[in-house]
C-alpha positions as CSV (number, residue, x, y, z in Angstrom):
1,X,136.6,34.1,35.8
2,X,140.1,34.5,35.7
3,X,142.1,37.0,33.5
4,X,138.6,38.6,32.6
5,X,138.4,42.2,32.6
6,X,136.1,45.2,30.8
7,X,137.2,47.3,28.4
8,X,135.1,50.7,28.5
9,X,132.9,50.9,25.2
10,X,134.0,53.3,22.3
11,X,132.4,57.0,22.6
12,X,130.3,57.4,20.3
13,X,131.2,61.5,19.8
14,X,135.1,61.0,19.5
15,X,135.1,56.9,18.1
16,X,131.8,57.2,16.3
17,X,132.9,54.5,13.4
18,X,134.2,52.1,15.8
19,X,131.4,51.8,18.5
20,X,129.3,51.1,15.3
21,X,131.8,48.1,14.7
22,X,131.2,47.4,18.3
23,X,127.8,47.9,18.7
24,X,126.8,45.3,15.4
25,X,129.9,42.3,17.0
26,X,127.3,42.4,19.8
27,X,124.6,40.9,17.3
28,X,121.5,42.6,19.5
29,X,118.5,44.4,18.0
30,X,119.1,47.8,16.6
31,X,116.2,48.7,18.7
32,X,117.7,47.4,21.7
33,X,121.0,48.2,21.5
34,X,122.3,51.5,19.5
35,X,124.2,54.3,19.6
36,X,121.8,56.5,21.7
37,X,122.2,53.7,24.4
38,X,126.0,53.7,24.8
39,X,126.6,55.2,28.6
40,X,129.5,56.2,30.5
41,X,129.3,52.7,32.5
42,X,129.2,50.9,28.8
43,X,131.8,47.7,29.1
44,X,132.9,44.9,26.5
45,X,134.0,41.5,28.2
46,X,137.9,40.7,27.5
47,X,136.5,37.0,26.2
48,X,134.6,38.8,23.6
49,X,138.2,39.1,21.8
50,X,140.4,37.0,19.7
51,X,142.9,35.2,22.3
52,X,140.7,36.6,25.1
53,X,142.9,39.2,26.1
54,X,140.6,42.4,24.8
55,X,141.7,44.7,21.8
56,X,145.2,44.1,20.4
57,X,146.5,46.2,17.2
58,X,145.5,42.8,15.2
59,X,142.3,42.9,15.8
60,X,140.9,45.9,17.9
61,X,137.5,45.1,17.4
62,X,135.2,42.1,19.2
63,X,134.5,38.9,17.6
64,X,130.7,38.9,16.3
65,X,128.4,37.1,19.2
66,X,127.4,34.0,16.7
67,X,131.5,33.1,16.8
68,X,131.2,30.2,18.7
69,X,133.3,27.1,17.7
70,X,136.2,26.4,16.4
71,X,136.0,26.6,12.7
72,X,134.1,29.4,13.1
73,X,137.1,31.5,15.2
74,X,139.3,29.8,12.7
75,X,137.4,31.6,9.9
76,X,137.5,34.7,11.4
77,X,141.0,35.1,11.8
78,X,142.0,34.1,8.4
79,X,143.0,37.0,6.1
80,X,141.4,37.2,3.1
81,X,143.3,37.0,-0.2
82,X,144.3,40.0,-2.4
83,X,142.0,40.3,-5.5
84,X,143.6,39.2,-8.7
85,X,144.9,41.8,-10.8
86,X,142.4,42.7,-14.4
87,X,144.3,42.2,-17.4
88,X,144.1,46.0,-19.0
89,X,142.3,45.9,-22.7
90,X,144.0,46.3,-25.9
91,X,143.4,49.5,-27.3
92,X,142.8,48.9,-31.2
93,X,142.8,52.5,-33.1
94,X,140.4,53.5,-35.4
95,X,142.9,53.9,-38.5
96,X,144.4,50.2,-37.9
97,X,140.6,48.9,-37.8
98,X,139.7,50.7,-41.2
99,X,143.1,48.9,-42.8
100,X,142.3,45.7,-41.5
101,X,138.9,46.1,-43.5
102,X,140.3,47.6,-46.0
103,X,142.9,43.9,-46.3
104,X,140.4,41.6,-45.9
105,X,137.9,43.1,-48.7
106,X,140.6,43.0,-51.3
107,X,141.2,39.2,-50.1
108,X,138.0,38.9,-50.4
109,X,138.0,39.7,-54.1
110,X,140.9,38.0,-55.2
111,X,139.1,34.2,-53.7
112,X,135.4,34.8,-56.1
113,X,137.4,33.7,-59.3
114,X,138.6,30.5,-57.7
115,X,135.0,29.5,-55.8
116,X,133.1,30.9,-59.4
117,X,135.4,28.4,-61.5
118,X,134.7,25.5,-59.0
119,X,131.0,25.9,-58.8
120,X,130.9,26.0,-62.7
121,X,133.0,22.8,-62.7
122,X,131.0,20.8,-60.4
123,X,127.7,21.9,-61.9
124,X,128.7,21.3,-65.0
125,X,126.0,18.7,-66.9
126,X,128.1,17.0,-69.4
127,X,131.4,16.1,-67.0
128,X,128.9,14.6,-64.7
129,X,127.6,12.7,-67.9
130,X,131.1,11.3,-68.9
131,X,131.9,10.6,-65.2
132,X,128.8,8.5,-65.3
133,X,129.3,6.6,-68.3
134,X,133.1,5.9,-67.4
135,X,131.8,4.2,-64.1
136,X,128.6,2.2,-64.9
137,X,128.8,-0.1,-61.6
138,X,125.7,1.2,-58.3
139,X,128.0,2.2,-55.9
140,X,130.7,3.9,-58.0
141,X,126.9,6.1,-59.2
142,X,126.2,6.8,-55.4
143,X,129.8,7.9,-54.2
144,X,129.7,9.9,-56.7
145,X,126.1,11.4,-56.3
146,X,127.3,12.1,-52.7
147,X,130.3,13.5,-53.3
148,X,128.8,16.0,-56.0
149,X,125.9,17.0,-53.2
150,X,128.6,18.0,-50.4
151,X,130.4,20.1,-52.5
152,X,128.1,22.1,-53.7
153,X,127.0,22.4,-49.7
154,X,130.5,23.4,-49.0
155,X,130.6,25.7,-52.0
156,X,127.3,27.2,-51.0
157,X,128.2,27.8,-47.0
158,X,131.4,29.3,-48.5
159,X,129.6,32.0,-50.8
160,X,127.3,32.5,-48.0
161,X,130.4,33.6,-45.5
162,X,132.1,35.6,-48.3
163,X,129.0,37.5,-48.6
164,X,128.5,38.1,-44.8
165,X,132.5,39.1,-44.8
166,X,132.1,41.5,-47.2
167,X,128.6,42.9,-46.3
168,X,130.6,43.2,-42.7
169,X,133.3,45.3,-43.9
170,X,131.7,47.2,-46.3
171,X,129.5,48.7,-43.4
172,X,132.5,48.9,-41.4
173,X,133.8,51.3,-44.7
174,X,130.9,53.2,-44.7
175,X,130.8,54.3,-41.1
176,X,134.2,55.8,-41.7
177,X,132.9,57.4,-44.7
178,X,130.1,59.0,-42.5
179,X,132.4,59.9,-40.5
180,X,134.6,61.8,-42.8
181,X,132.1,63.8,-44.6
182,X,130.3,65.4,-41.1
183,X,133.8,66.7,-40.6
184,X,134.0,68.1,-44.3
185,X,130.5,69.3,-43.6
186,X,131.6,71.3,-40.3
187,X,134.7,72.6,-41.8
188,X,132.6,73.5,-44.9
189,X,130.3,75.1,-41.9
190,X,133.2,77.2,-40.5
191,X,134.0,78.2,-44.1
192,X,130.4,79.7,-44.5
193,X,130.4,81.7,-41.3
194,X,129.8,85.2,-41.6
195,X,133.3,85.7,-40.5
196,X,136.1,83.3,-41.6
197,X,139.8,83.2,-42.5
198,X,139.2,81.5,-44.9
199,X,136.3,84.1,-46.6
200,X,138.6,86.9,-46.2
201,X,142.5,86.3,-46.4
202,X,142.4,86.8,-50.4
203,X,141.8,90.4,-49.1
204,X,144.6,92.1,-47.8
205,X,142.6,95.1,-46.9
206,X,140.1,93.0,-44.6
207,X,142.7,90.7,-43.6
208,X,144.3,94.3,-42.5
209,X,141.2,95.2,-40.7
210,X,140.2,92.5,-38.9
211,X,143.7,90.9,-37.6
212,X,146.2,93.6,-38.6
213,X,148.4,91.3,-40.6
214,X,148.4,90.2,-44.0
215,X,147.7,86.6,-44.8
216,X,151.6,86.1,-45.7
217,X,152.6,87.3,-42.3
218,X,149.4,85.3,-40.1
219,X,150.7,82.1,-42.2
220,X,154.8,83.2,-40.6
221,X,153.3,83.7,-37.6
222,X,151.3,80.3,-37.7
223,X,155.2,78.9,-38.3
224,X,156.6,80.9,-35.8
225,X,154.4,79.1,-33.1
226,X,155.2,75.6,-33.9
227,X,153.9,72.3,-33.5
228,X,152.4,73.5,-30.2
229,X,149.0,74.9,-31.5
230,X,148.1,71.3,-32.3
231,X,148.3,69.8,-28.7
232,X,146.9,72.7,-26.9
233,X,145.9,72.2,-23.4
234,X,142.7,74.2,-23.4
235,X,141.7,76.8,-20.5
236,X,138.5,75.7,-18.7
237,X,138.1,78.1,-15.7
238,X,139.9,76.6,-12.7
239,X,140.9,73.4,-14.7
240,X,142.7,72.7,-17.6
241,X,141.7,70.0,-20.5
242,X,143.9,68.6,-23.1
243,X,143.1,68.8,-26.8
244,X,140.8,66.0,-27.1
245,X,137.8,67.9,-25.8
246,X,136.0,64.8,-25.5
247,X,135.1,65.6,-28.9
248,X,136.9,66.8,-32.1
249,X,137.9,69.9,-33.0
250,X,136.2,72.2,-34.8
251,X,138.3,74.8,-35.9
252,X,141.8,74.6,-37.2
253,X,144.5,76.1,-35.6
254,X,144.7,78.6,-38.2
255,X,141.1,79.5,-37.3
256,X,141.6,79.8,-33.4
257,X,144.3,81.8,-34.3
258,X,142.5,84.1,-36.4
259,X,139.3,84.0,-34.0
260,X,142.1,85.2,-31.1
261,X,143.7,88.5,-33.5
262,X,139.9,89.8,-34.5
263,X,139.2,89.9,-30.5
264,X,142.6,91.3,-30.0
265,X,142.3,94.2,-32.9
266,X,138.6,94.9,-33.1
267,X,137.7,94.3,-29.3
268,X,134.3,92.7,-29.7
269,X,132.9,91.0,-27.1
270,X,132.1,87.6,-26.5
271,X,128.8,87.4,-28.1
272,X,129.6,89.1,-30.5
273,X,132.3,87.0,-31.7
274,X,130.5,83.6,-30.9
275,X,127.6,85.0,-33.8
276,X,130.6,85.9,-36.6
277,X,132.0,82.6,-35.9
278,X,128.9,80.8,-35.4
279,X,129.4,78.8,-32.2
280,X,129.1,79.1,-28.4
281,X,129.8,82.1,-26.0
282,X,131.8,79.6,-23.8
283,X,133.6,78.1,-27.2
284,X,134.8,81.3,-28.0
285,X,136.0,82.1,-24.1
286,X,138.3,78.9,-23.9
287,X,139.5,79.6,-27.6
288,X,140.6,83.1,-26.6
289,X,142.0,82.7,-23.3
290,X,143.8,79.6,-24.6
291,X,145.4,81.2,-27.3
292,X,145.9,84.4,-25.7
293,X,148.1,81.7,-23.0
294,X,149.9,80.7,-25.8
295,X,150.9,83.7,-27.2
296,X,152.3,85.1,-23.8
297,X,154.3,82.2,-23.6
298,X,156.3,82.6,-26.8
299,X,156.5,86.4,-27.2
300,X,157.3,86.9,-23.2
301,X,160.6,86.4,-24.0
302,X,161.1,89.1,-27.0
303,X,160.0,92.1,-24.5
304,X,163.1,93.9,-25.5
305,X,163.2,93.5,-29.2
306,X,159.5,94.6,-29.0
307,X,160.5,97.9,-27.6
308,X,162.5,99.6,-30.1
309,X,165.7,102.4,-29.7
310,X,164.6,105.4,-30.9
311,X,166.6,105.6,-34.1
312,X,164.3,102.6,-35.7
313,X,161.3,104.9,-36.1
314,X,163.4,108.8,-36.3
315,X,163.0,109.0,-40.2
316,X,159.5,107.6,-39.9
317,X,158.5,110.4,-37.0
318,X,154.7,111.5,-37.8
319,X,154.7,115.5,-38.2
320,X,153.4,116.1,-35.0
321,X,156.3,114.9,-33.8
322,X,158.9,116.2,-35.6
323,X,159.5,119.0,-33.3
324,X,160.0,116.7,-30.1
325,X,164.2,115.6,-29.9
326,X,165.1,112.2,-29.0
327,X,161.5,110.9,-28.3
328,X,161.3,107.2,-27.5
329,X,157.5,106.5,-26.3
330,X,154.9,108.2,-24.4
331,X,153.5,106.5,-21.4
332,X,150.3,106.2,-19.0
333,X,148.6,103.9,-16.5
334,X,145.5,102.2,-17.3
335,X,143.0,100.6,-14.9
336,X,140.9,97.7,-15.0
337,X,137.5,96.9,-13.4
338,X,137.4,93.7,-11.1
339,X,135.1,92.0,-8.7
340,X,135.6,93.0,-5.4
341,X,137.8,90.3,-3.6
342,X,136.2,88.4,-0.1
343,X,139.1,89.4,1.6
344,X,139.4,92.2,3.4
345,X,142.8,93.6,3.2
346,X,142.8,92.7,-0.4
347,X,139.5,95.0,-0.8
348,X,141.5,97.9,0.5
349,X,144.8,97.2,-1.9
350,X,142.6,96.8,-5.3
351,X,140.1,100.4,-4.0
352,X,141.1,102.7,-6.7
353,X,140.2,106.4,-4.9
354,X,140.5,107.4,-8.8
355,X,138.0,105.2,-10.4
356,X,135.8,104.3,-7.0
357,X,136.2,100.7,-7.7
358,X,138.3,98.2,-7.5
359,X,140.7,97.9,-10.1
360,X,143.9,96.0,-11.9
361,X,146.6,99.0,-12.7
362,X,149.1,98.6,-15.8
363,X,151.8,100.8,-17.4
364,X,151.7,101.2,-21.2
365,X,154.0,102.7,-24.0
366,X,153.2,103.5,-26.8
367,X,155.5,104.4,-29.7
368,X,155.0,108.0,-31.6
369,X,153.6,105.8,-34.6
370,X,151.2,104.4,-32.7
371,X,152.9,100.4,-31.7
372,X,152.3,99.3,-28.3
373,X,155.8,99.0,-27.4
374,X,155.2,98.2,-23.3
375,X,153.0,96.6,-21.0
376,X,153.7,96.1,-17.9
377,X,152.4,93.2,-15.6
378,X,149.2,94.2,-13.5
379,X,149.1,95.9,-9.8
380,X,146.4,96.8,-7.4
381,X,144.6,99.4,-7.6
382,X,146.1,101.5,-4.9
383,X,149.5,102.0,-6.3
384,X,150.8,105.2,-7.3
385,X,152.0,105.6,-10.9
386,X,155.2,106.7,-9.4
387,X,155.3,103.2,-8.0
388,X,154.6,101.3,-11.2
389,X,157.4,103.1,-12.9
390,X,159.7,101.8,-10.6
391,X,158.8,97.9,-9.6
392,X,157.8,97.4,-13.1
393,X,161.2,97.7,-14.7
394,X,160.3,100.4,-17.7
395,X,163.4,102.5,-16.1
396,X,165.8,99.6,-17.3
397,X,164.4,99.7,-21.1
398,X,165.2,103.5,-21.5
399,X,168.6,105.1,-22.0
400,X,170.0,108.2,-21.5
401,X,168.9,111.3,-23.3
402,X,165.3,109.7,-24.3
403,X,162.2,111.7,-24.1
404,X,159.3,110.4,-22.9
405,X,155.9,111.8,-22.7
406,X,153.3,111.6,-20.0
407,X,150.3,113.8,-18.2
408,X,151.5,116.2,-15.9
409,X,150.6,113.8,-12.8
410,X,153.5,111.9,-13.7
411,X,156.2,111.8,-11.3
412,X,158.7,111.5,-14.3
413,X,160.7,114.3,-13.9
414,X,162.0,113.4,-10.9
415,X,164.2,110.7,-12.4
C-alpha cells in the first residue's frame, strides 16, 4: 500500500456535476450509492486514477470500476477523434431552376422530328420488303428481324423518357405559374381594399386628404428614399427581422409608404387601419413603426431646412397674423401617456404633477400657416418647460428680433 492516499469526495452543493461523474466511475447501484449518501468522511482511493497518483488536470476524474486490464486502460486514455467536417449544400435558386426547365423543354422539342422520322423509317412495310428480297439467304432474314425488333425497343424506351422529361418539367412550369398568379391575386387583393394607393392617387383631392401630398410629390418622395425601402429590416418589438419575413411581402413599398402617411395625417388607430387595409393589427404595427424608423433616419438630418427664416412665409402671413412683426413660430409642450416604469426613481422623473400620470414631454413649433416646423426629442415628465427650451436646442434655431408665441406660463421672456 505504498504511495496510496484518499482524496476527499466532491461536495455535492458546490461540485454538484462532478461528484455525479464520481459517484457513476464507482459503477455501484444508484440505490446504494447517490448523492444523498456523500458524507463529510467520503474518500476516493489514489489507485482509482490514471497513473495512480489521484486527479491530475488530464484527467480529474476516476477511471470507471470495470477498467481493469490493459487494453481496457489503454482505451480509456485514448482521445477520441474530431468529427469530420459536413460538406455545406449547394443552394440552387428558384429562378435558375425555372431556366434550367425552361432549356431542357425546348431541347426536348427540337429531338421529336429526328425520333418521328426514324420510327417512320423503320416501320416502314415496303423498305422492309426490298431489304428482304435483296437478301434471300435464313440468317441474313433473322439478323435482320432482330435488328428491326431492338430498334423499335430502343425507339420506344426513348419516347417513353421524352415523355416523362417533358411531363417533369412541364409540372415543374406550372408550379411557378401557381406561384405567380397567388401573388397577382394578393396584389390584386391590396388593390381592392377599401383603402388603397392605388384606388385613390388619380385623385388629388383624396390623395390630399388622406396623405397630404399629391401623387407627383408621394412618387418624389418614394425617389427621395432610395433603394433602402426594399431591404427593410422590419421592427418586431425587442428584435429586429430582415425583409424576408419568412414569407413574401405583401405590400409594395409604395403601399407601406402610403399605409405610414394616412396614420401620420389622419391619426387612426391601429384597428382601424388594419380593416382599410385589410390585414392584421400586428401587420400594420411593424409596417408603421418600421417606416416611421425610416423616415427619421433620412429627414433627421434636414432639421434646419425644415424650420424656415421668417421671410419664407411674411407675404404668405394668414390675416390674423398680419398685425404680429417679425413672427417666426409659436411654441408649446406636449405630454404623452406611458406605462409606469418598475423602477422607482424612474417613476418619480416621468410623474407629471400636471397630467397625474406619467408622461413623455416634447417641445413643438408650429409655423403661423400651420407647418410643424419643430419637434424636439422626448423628456420626462417632470421637467419644466423652461428646461426643455434650453437642453433641447430650439434657442440655437432662432435669431435675433424673432417673435415667438407661447401661453403665459412660458418662461420665454426671460431670454
Amino acid at each position: 500500500m505504498k504511495d496510496v492516499f484518499f482524496i476527499p469526495f466532491p461536495k455535492p452543493i458546490t461540485q454538484r456535476e462532478k461528484c455525479e461523474r464520481w459517484i457513476k466511475a464507482c459503477g455501484r447501484l444508484q440505490e446504494d450509492f447517490n448523492v444523498d449518501k456523500i458524507k463529510r468522511c467520503t474518500y476516493m482511493c489514489s489507485k482509482h486514477f490514471v497513473g495512480g497518483k489521484g486527479p491530475t488536470d488530464i484527467h480529474p476524474d476516476p477511471m470507471p470500476a470495470l477498467l481493469h486490464n490493459d487494453e481496457q486502460l489503454r482505451r480509456f486514455k485514448r482521445k477520441r477523434k474530431a468529427p469530420t467536417p459536413r460538406s455545406k449544400p449547394i443552394k440552387v435558386s428558384k429562378k435558375d431552376v425555372s431556366t434550367a426547365a425552361e432549356c431542357l423543354l425546348q431541347l426536348s422539342n427540337q429531338l421529336v422530328p429526328e425520333h418521328e422520322s426514324s420510327s417512320s423509317v423503320s416501320l416502314d412495310p415496303d423498305e422492309s420488303i426490298v431489304a428482304c428480297t435483296e437478301n434471300m439467304t435464313v440468317g441474313c432474314e433473322k439478323g435482320i428481324q432482330t435488328d428491326s425488333v431492338s430498334t423499335e425497343h430502343k425507339e420506344v424506351q426513348t419516347i417513353y423518357e421524352k415523355n416523362f422529361l417533358n411531363a417533369k418539367i412541364e409540372n415543374m412550369l406550372l408550379k411557378n405559374e401557381i406561384k405567380l398568379t397567388r401573388l397577382d391575386d394578393k396584389c390584386d387583393s391590396a388593390k381592392s381594399t377599401p383603402l388603397s394607393l392605388h384606388s385613390i392617387k388619380d385623385d388629388d383631392v383624396k390623395m390630399k386628404l388622406f396623405t397630404g401630398l399629391y401623387y407627383d410629390q408621394f412618387l418624389a418622395l418614394i425617389e427621395f428614399l432610395g433603394e433602402s425601402v426594399n431591404n427593410l429590416t422590419y421592427w418586431d418589438g425587442k428584435n429586429t427581422k430582415e425583409n424576408s419575413k419568412k414569407g413574401t411581402r405583401k405590400f409594395s413599398p409604395e403601399e407601406e409608404l402610403f399605409l405610414t402617411l394616412v396614420r401620420f395625417r389622419r391619426g387612426y388607430s391601429v384597428d382601424t387601419m388594419a380593416h382599410f387595409f385589410g390585414i392584421s393589427s400586428s401587420s400594420v404595427s411593424v409596417i408603421f413603426t418600421t417606416w416611421m424608423q425610416l423616415l427619421y433616419c433620412h429627414f433627421n438630418s434636414y432639421r434646419s431646412i425644415m424650420f424656415p427664416e421668417r421671410h419664407h412665409f411674411r407675404n404668405n402671413l394668414p390675416r390674423v397674423f398680419k398685425t404680429f412683426k417679425n413672427i417666426r413660430c409659436t411654441i408649446d409642450c406636449t405630454e404623452f401617456f406611458v406605462q409606469m416604469p418598475r423602477d422607482f426613481r424612474r417613476q418619480g422623473n416621468l410623474y407629471s404633477s400636471y397630467k397625474n400620470h406619467h408622461t413623455y414631454k416634447s417641445l413643438i413649433g408650429v409655423a403661423p400657416n400651420g407647418a410643424i416646423v419643430y419637434v424636439s426629442d422626448l423628456f420626462e415628465g417632470s421637467i419644466s418647460d423652461r428646461a426643455i427650451i434650453e437642453q433641447s436646442g430650439f434657442l440655437n434655431y432662432i435669431n435675433p428680433g424673432d417673435l415667438i408665441l407661447a401661453d403665459r406660463g412660458s418662461p420665454l421672456k426671460t431670454y
